[in-house]
DOVEXVO-560823 format. One record per residue: residue number from 1; x, y, z of N, C-alpha, C, CB in turn. Coordinates in nm, 4 decimals. Last residue first. Glycine has a CB too. Example, Ala and Ser with C-alpha at 12.3 -4.5 7.8 and 13.67 -1.06 7.14 Angstrom:
BEGIN
    nr       n.c1       n.c2       n.c3      ca.c1      ca.c2      ca.c3       c.c1       c.c2       c.c3      cb.c1      cb.c2      cb.c3
     2     1.2850    -0.2250     0.7080     1.3670    -0.1060     0.7140     1.2900     0.0030     0.7870     1.4084    -0.0598     0.5725
     1     1.3190    -0.5690     0.7800     1.2300    -0.4500     0.7800     1.3200    -0.3300     0.7800     1.1308    -0.4473     0.9046
end
This chain:
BEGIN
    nr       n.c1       n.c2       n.c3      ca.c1      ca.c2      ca.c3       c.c1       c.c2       c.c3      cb.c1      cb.c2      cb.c3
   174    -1.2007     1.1061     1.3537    -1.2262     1.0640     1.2203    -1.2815     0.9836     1.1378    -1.1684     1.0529     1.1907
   173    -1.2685     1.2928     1.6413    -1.3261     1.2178     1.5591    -1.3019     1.1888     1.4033    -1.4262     1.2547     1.5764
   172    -1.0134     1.3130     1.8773    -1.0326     1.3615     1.7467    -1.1400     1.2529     1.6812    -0.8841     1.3733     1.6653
   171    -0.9789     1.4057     2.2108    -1.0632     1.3151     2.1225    -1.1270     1.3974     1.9448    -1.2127     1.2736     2.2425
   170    -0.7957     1.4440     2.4102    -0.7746     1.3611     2.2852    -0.8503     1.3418     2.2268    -0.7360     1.2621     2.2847
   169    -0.8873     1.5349     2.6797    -0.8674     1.6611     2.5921    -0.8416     1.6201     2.4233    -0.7250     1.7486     2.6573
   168    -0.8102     1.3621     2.8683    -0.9287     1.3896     2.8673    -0.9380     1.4912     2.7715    -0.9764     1.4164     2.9872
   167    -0.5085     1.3797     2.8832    -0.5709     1.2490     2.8410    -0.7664     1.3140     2.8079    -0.5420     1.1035     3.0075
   166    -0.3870     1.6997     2.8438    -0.4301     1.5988     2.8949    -0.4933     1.5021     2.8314    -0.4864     1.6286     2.9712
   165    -0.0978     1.8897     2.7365    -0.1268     1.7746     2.7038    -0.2250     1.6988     2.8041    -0.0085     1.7145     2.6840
   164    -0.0573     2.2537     2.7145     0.0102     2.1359     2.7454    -0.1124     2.0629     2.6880     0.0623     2.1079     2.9070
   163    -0.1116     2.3811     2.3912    -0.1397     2.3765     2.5148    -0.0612     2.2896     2.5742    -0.2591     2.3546     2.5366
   162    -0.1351     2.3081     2.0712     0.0137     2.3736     2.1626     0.0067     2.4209     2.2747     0.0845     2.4860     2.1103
   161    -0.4622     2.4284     2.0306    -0.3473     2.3721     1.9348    -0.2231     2.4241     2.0134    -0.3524     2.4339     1.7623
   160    -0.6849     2.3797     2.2727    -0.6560     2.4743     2.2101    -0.5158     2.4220     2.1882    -0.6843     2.6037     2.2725
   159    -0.8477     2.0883     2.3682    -0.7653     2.1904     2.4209    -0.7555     2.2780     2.2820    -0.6144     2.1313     2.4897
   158    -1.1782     2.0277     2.2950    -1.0471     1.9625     2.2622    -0.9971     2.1083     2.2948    -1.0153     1.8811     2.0955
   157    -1.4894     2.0242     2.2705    -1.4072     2.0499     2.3985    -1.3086     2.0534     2.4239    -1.4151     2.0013     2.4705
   156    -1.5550     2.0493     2.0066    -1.5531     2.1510     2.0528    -1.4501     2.1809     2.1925    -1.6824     2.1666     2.0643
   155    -1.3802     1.7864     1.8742    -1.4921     1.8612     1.9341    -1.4401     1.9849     1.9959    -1.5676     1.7783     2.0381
   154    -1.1846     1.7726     1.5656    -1.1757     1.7964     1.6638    -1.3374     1.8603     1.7540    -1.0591     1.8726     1.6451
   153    -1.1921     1.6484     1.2512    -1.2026     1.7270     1.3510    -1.2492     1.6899     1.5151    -1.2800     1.8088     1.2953
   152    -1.0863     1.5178     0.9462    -1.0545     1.5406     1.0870    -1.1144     1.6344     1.1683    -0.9380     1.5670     1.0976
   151    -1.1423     1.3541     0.6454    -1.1511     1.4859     0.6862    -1.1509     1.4217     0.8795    -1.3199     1.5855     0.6016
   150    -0.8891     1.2557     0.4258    -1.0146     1.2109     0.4709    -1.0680     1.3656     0.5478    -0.9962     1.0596     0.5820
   149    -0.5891     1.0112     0.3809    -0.6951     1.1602     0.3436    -0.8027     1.1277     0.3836    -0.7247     1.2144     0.1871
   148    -0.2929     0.9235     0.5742    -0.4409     0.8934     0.5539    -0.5020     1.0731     0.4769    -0.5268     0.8383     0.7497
   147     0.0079     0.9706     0.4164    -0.1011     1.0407     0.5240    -0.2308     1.0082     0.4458    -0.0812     1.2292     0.5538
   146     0.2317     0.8324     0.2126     0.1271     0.7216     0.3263     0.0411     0.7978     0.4268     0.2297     0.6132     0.4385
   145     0.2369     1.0589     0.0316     0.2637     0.8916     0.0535     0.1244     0.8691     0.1189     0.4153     0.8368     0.1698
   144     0.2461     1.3153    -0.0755     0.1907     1.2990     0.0575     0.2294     1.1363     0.1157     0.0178     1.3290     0.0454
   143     0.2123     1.4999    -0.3332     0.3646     1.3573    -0.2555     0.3278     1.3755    -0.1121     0.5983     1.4103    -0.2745
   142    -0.0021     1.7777    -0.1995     0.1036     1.6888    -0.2873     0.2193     1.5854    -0.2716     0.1621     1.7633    -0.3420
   141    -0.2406     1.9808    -0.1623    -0.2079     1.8066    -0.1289    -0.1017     1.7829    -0.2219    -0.3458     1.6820    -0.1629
   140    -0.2989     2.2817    -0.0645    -0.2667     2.1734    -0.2060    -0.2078     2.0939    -0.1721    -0.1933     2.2098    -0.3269
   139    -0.4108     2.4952     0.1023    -0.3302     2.3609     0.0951    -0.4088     2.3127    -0.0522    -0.3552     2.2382     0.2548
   138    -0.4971     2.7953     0.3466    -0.5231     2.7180     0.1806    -0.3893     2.6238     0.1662    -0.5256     2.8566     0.0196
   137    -0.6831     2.8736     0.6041    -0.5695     2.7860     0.5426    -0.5763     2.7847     0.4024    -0.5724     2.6416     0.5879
   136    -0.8668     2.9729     0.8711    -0.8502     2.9216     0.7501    -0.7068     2.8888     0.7063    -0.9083     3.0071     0.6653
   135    -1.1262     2.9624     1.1586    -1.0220     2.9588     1.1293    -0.9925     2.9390     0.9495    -0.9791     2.8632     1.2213
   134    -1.3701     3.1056     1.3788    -1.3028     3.0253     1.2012    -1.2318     3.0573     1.1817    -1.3450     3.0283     1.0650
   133    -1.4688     3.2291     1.5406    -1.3934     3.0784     1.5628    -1.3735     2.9982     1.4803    -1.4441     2.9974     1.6378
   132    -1.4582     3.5389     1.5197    -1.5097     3.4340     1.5395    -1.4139     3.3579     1.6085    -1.5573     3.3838     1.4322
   131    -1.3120     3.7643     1.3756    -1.3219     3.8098     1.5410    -1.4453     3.6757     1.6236    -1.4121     4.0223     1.5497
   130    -1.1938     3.5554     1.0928    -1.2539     3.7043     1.1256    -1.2266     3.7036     1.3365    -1.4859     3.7102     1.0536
   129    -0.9930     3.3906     1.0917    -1.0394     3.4681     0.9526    -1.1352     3.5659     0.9715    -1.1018     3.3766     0.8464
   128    -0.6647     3.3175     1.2282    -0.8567     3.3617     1.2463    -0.8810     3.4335     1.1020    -0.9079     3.5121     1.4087
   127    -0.5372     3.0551     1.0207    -0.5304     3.1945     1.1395    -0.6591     3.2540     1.1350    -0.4120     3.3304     1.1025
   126    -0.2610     2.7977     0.9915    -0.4129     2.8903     1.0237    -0.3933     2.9830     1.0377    -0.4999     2.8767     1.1271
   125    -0.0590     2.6832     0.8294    -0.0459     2.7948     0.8953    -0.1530     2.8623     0.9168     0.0314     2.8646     0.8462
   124     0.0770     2.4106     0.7173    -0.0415     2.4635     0.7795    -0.0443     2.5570     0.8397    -0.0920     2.4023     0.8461
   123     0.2932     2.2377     0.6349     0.2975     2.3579     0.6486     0.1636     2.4714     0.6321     0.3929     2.3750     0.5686
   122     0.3144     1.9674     0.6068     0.2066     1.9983     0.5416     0.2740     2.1644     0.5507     0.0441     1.9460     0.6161
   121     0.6658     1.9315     0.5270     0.5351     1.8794     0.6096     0.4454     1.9419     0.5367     0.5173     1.9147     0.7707
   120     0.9111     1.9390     0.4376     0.8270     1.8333     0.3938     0.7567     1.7632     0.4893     0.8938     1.7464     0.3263
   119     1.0792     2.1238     0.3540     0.9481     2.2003     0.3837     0.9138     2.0648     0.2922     0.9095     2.3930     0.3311
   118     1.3488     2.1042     0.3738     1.3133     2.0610     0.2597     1.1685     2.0914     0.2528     1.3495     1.9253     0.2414
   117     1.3249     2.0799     0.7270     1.4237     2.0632     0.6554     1.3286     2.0468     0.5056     1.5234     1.9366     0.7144
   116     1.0830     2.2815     0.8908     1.1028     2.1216     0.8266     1.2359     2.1521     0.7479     0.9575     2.0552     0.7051
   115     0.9765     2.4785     1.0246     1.1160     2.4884     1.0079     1.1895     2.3304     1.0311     1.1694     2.6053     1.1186
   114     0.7407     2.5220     1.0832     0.7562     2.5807     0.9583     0.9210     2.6205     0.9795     0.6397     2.7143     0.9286
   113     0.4195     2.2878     1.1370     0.6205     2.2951     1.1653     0.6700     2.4169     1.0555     0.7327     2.0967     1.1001
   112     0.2176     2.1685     1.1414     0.2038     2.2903     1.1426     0.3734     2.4159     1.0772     0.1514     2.2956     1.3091
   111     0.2670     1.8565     1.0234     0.1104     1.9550     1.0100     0.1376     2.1471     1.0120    -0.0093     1.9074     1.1921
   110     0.4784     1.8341     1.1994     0.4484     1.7985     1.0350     0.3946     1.8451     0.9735     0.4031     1.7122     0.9941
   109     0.7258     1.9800     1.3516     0.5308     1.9732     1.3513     0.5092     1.9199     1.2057     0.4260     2.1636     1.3702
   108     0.9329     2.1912     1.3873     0.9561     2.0755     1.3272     0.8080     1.9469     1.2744     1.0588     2.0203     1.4389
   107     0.8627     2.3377     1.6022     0.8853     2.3850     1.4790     0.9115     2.2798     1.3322     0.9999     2.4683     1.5093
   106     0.7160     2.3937     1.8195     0.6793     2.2949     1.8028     0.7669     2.3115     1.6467     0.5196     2.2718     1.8309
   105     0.6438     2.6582     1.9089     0.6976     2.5639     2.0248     0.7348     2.4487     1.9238     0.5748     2.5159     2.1610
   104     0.7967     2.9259     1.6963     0.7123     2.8149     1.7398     0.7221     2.7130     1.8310     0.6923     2.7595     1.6587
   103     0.8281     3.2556     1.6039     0.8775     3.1638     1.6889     0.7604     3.0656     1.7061     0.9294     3.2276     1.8187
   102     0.8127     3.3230     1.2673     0.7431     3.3534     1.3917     0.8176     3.2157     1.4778     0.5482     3.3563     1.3732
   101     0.9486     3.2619     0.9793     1.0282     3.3507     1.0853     0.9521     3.3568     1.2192     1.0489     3.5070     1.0310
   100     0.6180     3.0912     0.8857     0.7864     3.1276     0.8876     0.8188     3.2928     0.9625     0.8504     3.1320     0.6928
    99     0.3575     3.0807     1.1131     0.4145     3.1527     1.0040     0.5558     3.1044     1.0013     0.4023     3.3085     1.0188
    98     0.1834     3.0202     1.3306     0.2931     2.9291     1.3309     0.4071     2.9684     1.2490     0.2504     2.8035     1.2896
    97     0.0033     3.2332     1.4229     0.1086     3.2173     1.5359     0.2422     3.1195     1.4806     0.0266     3.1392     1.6776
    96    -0.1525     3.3815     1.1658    -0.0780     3.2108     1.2081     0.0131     3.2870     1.2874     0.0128     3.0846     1.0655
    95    -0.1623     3.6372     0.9915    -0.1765     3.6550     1.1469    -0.1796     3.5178     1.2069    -0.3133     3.7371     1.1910
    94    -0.1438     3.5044     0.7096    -0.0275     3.6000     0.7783    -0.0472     3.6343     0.9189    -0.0154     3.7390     0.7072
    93    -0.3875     3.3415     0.7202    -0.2572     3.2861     0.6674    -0.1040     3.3647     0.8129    -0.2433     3.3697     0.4497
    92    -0.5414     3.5745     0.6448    -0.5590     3.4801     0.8118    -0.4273     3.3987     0.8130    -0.7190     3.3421     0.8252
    91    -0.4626     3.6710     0.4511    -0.4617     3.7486     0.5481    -0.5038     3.6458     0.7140    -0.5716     3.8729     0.4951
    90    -0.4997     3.4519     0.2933    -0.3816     3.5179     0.2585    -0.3672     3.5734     0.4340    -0.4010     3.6492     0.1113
    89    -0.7771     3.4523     0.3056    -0.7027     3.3379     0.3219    -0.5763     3.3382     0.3399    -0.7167     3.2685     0.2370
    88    -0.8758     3.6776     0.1337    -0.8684     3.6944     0.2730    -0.8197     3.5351     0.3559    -1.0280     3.7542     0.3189
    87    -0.7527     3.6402    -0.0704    -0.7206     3.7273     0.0191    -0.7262     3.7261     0.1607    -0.7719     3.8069    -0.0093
    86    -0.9202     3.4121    -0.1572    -0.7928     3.3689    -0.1205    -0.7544     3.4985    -0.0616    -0.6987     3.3097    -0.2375
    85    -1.2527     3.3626     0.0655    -1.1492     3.4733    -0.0788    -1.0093     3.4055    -0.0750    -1.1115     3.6928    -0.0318
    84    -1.4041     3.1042     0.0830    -1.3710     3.1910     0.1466    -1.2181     3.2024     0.0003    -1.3567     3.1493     0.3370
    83    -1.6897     2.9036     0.0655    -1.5701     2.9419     0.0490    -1.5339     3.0237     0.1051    -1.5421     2.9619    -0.0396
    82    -1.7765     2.6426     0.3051    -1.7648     2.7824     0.2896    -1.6697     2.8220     0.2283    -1.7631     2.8447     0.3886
    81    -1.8889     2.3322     0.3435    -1.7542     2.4291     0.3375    -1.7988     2.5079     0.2785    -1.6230     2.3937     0.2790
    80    -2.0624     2.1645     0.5037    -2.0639     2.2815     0.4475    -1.9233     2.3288     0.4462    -2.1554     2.3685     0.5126
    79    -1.9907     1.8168     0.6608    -2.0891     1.9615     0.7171    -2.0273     2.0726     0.5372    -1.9902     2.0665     0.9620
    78    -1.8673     1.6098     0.6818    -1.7868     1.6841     0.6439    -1.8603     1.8267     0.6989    -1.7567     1.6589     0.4939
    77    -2.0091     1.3034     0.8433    -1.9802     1.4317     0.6993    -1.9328     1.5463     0.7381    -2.1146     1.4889     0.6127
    76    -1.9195     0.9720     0.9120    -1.9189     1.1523     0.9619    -1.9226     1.2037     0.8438    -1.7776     1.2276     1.0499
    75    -2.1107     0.7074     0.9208    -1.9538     0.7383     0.8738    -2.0638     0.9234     0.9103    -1.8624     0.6591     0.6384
    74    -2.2365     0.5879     1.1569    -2.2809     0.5950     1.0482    -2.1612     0.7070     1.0331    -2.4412     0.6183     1.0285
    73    -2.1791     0.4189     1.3995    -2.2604     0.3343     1.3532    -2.3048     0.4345     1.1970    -2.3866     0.2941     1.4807
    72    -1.8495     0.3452     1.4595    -1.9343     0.4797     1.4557    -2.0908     0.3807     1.3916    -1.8454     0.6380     1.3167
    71    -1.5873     0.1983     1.6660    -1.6447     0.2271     1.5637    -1.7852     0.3151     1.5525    -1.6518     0.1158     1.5173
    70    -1.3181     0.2953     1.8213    -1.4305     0.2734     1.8327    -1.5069     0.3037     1.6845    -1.4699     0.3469     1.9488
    69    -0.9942     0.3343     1.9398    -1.0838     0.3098     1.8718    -1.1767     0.2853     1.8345    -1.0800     0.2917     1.8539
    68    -0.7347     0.4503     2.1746    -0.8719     0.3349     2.1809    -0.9638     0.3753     2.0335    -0.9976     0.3687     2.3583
    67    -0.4012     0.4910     2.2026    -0.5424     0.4866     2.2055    -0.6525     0.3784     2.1891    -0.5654     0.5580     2.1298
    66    -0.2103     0.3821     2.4455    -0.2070     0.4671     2.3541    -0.3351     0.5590     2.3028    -0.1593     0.3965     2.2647
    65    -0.1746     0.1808     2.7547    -0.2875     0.2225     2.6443    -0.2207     0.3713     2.5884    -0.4699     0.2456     2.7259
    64     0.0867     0.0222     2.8192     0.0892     0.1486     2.8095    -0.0161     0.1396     2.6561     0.2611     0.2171     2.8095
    63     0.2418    -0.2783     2.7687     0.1295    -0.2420     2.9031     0.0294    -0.0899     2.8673     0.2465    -0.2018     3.0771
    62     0.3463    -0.1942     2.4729     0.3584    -0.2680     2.5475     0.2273    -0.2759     2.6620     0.4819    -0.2406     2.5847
    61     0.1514     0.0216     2.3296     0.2945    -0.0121     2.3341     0.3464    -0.0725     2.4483     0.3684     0.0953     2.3151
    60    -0.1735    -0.0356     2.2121    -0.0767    -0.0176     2.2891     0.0486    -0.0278     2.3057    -0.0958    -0.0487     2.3428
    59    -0.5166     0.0369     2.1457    -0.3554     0.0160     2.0696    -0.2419     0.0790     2.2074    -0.3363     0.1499     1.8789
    58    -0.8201    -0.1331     2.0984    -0.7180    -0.0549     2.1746    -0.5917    -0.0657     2.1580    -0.7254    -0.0707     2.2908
    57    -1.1005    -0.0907     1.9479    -0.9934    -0.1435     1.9128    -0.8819    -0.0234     2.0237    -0.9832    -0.1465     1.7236
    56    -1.4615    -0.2034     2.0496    -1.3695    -0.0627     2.0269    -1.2114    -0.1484     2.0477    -1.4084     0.0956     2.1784
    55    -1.6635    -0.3760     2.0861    -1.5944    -0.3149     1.9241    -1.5220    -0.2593     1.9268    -1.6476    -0.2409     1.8340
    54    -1.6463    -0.5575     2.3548    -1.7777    -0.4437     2.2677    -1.7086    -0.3843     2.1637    -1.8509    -0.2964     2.3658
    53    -1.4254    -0.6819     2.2794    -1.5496    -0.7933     2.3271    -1.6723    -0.6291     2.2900    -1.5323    -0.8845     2.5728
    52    -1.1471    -0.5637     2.1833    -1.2231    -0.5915     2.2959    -1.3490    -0.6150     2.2159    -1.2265    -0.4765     2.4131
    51    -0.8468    -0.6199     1.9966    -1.0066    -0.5678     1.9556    -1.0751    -0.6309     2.0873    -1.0853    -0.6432     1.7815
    50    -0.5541    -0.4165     1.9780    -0.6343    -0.5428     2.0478    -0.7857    -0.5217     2.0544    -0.5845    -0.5675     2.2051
    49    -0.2152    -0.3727     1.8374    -0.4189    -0.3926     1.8453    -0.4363    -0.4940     1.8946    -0.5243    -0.4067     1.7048
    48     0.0894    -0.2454     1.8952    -0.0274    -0.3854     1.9211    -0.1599    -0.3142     1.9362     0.0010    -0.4938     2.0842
    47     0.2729    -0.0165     1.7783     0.1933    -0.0276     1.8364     0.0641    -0.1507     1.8530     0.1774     0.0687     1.8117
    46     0.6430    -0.0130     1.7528     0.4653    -0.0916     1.7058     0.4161    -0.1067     1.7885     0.4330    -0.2274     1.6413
    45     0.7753     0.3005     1.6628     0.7254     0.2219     1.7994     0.6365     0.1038     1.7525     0.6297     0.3255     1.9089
    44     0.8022     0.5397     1.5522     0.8931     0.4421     1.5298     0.8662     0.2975     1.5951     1.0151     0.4960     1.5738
    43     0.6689     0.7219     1.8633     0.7108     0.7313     1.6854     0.8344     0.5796     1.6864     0.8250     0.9470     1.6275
    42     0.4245     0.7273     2.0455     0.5130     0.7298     2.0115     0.5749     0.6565     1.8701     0.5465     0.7102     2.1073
    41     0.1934     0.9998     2.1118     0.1700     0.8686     2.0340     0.3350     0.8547     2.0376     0.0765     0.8758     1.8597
    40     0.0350     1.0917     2.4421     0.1396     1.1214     2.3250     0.1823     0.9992     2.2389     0.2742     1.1808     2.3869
    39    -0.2429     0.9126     2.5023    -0.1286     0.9795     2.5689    -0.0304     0.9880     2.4575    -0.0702     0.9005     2.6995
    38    -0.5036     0.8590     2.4289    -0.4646     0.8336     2.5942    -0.3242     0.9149     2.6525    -0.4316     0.6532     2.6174
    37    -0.7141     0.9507     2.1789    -0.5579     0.9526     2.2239    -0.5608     0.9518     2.4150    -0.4699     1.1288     2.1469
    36    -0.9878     0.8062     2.0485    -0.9201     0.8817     2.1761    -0.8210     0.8388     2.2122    -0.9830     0.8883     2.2895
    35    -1.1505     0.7998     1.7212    -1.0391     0.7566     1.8067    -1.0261     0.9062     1.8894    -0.8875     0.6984     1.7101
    34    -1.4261     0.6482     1.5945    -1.3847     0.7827     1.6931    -1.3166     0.7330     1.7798    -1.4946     0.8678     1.7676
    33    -1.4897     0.6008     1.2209    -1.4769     0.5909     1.3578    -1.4229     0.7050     1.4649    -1.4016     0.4885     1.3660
    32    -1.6149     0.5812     0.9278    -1.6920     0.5733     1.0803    -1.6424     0.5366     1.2053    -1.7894     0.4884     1.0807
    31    -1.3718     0.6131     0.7365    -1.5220     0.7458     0.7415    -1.6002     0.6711     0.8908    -1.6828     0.7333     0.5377
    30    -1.1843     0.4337     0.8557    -1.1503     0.5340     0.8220    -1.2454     0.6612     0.8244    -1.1059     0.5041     0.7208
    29    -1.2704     0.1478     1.0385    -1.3107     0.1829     0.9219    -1.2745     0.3507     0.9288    -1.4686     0.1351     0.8987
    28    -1.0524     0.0227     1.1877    -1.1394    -0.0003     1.1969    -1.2704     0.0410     1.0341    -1.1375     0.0539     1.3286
    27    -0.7661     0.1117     1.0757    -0.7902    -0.0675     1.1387    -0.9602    -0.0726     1.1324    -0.7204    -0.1035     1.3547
    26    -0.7991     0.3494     1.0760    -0.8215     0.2627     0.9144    -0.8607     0.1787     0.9421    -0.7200     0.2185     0.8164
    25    -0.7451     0.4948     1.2559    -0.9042     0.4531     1.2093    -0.8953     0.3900     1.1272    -1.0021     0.5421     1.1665
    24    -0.5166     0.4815     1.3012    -0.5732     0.3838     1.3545    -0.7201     0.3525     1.3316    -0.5487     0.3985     1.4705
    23    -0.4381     0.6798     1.0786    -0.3764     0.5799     1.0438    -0.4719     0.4756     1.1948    -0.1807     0.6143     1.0353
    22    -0.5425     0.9124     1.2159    -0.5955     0.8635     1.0865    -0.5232     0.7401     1.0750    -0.5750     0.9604     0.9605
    21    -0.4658     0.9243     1.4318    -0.5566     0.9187     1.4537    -0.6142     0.8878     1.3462    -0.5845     0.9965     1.5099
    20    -0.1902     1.0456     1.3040    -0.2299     0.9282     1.4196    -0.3653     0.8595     1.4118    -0.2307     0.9915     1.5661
    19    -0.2524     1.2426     1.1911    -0.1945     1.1202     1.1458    -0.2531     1.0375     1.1679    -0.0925     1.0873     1.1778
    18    -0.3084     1.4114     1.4071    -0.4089     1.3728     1.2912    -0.3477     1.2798     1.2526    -0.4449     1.4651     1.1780
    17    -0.1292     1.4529     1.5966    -0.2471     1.3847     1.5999    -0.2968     1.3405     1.5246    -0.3180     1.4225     1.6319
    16     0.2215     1.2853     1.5227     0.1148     1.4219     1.5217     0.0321     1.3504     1.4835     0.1298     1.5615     1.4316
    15     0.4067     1.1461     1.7765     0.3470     1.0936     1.6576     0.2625     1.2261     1.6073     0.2515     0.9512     1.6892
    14     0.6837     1.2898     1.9257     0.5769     1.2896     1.9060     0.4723     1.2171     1.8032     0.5809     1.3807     1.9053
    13     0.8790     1.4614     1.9135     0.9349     1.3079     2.0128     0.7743     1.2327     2.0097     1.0073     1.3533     2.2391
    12     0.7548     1.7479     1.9607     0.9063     1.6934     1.9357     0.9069     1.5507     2.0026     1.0341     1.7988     2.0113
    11     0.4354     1.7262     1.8326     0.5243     1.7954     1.9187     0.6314     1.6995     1.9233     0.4670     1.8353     2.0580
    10     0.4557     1.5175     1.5392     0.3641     1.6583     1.5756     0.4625     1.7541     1.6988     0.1782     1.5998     1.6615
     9     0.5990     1.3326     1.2453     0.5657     1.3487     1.3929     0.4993     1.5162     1.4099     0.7252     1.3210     1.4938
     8     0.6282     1.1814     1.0309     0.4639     1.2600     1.0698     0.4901     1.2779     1.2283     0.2880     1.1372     1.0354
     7     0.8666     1.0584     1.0698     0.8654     1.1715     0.9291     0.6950     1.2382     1.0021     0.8541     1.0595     0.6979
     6     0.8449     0.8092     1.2028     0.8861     0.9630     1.1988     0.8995     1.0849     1.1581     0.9359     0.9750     1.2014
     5     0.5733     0.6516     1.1212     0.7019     0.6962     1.1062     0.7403     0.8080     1.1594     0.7307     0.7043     0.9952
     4     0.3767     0.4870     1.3276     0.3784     0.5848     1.3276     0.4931     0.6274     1.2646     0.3532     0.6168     1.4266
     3     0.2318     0.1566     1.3101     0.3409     0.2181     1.3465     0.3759     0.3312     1.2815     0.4313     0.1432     1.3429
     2     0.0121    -0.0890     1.4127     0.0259     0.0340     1.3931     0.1379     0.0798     1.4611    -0.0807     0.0974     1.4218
     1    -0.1547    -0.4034     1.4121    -0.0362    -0.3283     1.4486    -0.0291    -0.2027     1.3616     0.0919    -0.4150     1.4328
end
């Protein structure tokens, strides 16, 4: 069983992905697995595991598949981090669609939200760091509790951050 507080929610009424997706890899193993979101996680909710007959762990709220879990046969690395200037970290920082004062769909976003009461989300504010598909950020982890650490990403094929929502578009590997 897996249950999502409210405090990590993502779009309004929402579990936010990464969380999510980190807190069900644990059931299985945290560095080797690959969870797919079926459909907006709900908050406050227990979510029932159920481990099927080929390995992959499916979590549901009542009838209603959530996600599915699967284990990895060799934990994920991380790949190369690149530094990058704090200027120019600064400057991808300040062109974030999510910034304080910029209008956001989602403002309350744990991860992205930059109009948390007490600014007690992550307050992640990407932004292109050049005319690529790198993105940057700078974060300092602090009184975090209970958010799984680890590293998250997303394939290539995953919608673009605050699109609408399909089932075929969930798949965060953690």
């Amino acid at each position: 069983m897996v249950l999502i507080n409210p405090h990590y929610n993502g779009p309004t009424g929402c579990g936010h992905g990464g969380v999510s997706a980190g807190r069900f890899a644990e059931v299985i193993n945290p560095t080797s697995a690959s969870v797919r979101l079926a459909r907006p996680i709900p908050l406050g909710t227990e979510l029932d595991a159920t481990h099927t007959d080929d390995g992959p762990v499916e979590f549901r709220a009542g009838e209603r598949l959530i996600a599915t879990v699967t284990p990895l046969a060799e934990p994920l690395g991380v790949g190369d981090l690149v530094p990058v200037a704090d200027d120019v970290l600064a400057a991808a920082e300040a062109r974030s669609p999510f910034a304080f004062g910029k209008d956001h769909p989602y403002p309350l976003c744990f991860g992205c939200g930059n109009a948390r009461p007490d600014h007690d989300g992550l307050e992640l504010f990407a932004g292109r760091l050049d005319h690529g598909d790198r993105f940057g950020v700078r974060w300092t982890p602090a009184g975090l509790g209970e958010v799984p650490r680890g590293w998250c990403g997303a394939p290539s094929t995953a919608r673009p951050p605050h699109r609408p929502w399909t089932p075929s578009s969930r798949e965060a590997r953690c």
